[in-house]
Legacy VTK file of the C-alpha trace (Angstrom):
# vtk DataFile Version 3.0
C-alpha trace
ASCII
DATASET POLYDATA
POINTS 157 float
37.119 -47.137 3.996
35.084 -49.553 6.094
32.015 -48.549 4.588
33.378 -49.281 1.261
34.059 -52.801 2.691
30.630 -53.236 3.350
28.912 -51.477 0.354
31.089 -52.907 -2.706
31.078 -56.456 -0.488
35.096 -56.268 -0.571
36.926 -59.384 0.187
39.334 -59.409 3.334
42.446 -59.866 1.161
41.134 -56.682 -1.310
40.728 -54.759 1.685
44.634 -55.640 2.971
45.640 -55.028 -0.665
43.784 -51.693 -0.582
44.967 -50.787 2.783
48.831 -52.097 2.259
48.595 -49.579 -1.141
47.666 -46.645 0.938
50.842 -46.934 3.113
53.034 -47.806 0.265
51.693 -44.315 -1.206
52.138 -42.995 2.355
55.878 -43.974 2.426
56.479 -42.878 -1.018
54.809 -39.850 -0.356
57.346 -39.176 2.958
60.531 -40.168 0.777
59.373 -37.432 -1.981
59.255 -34.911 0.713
62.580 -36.044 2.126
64.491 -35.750 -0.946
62.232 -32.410 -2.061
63.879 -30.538 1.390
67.143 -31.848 0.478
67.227 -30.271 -3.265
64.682 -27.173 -3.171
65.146 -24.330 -1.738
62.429 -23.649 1.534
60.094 -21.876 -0.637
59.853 -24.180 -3.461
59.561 -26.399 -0.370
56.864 -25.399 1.241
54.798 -24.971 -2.255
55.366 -28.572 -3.078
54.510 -29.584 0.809
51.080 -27.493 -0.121
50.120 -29.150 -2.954
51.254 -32.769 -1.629
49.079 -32.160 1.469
46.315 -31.133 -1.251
46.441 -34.579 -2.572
46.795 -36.685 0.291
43.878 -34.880 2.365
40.138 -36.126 1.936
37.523 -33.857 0.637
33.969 -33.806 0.470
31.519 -32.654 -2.586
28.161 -31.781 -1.499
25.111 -30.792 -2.985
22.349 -28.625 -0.922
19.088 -27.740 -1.835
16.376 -25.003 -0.314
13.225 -26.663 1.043
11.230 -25.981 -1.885
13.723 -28.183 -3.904
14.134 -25.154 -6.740
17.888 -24.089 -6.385
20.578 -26.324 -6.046
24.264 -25.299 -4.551
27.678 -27.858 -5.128
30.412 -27.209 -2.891
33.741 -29.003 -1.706
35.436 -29.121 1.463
38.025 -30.874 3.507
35.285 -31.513 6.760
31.711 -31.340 5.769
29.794 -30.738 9.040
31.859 -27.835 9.831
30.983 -26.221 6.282
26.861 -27.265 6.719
27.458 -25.438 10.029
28.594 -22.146 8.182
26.427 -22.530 5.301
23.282 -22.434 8.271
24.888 -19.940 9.807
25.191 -17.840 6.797
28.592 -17.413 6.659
31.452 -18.091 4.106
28.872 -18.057 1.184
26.400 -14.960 -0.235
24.502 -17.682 -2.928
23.436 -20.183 0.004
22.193 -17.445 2.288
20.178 -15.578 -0.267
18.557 -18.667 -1.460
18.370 -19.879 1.901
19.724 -23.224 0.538
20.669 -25.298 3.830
19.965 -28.885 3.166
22.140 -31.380 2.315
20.789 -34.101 0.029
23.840 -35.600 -1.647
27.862 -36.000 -0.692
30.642 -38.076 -1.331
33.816 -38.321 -0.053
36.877 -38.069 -2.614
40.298 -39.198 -1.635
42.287 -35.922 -2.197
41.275 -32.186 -2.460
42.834 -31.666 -6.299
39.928 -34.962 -6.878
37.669 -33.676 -5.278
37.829 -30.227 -6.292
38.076 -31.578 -10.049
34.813 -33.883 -9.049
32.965 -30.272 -8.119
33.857 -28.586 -11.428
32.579 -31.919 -12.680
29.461 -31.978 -11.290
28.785 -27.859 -11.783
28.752 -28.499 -15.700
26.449 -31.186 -15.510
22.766 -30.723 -16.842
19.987 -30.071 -13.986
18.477 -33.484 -14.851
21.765 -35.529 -14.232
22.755 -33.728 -10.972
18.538 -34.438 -9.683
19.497 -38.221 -10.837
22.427 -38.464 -9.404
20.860 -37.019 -5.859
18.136 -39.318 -6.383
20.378 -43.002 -7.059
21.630 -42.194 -3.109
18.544 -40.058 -1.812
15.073 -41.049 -3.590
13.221 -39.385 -0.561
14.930 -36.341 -1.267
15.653 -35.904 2.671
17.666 -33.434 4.086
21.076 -35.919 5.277
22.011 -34.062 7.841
19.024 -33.470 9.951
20.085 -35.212 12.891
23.488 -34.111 12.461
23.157 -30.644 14.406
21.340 -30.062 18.102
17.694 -28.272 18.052
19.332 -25.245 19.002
22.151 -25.412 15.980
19.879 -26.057 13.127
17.679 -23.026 13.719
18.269 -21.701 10.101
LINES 1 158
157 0 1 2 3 4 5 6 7 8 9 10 11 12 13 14 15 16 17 18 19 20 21 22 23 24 25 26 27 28 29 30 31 32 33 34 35 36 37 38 39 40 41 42 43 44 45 46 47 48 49 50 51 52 53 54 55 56 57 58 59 60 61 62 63 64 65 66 67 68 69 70 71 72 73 74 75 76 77 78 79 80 81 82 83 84 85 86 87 88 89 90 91 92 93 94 95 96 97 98 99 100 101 102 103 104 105 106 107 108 109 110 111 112 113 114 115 116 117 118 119 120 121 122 123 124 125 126 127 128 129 130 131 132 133 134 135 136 137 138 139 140 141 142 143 144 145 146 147 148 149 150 151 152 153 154 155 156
């Protein structure tokens, strides 16, 4: 949220206003689970708990690319360097370890999982030109983000 300060050049009192809104969804959020465990039974519970926690947890939407720049991959997650880690270490996914596509070159971080899963489907419907100009508005160099994320030892891919 800070670095939206700085990037959109947020006033101080948008920033309290943004920040005051997140707790007021916060609260509500709490009081909808209060009265939820009161009137469901626990397994209608525990659903609705699921898909609240869906919505209140931030996910990431990433886009990695082989070195050769000819195959590109969009996935989503809830913590992105743990996924990059898997991806590298060719596990969880068949398509990136085949294509031996390991290089991050776009992500953005979507308030919510259900966003940010919609924000995937989004982006894997696109055209191949508007995903490559959408990577480039953020990455013009086409460089791999997350190069200096990982020790020598840990980015042996």
């Amino acid at each position: 949220m800070i670095d939206d300060v700085v990037k959109y050049r947020m006033k101080p009192q948008l920033y309290l206003a943004v920040i005051l809104n997140l707790f007021r969804n916060l609260s509500y959020c709490i009081g909808l689970v209060w009265t939820m465990k009161r009137k469901c039974n626990t397994q209608k519970f525990i659903i609705f708990t699921l898909q609240l926690s869906k919505m209140i947890k931030t996910g990431f939407v990433y886009i990695l690319s082989n070195k050769s720049r000819t195959t590109l991959y969009i996935g989503v997650t809830s913590n992105l360097m743990k996924r990059l880690t898997e991806h590298r270490a060719g596990l969880g996914g068949v398509f990136t370890k085949k294509y031996n596509v390991h290089e991050l070159l776009y992500f953005e971080e979507v308030q919510g999982m259900l966003y940010a899963i919609a924000r995937e489907k989004q982006l894997k419907n696109w055209h191949r030109d508007w995903k490559w100009n959408l990577i480039k508005e953020r990455n013009p160099d086409l460089l791999d983000l997350a190069a200096d994320w990982f020790h020598d030892k840990d980015a042996s891919y």
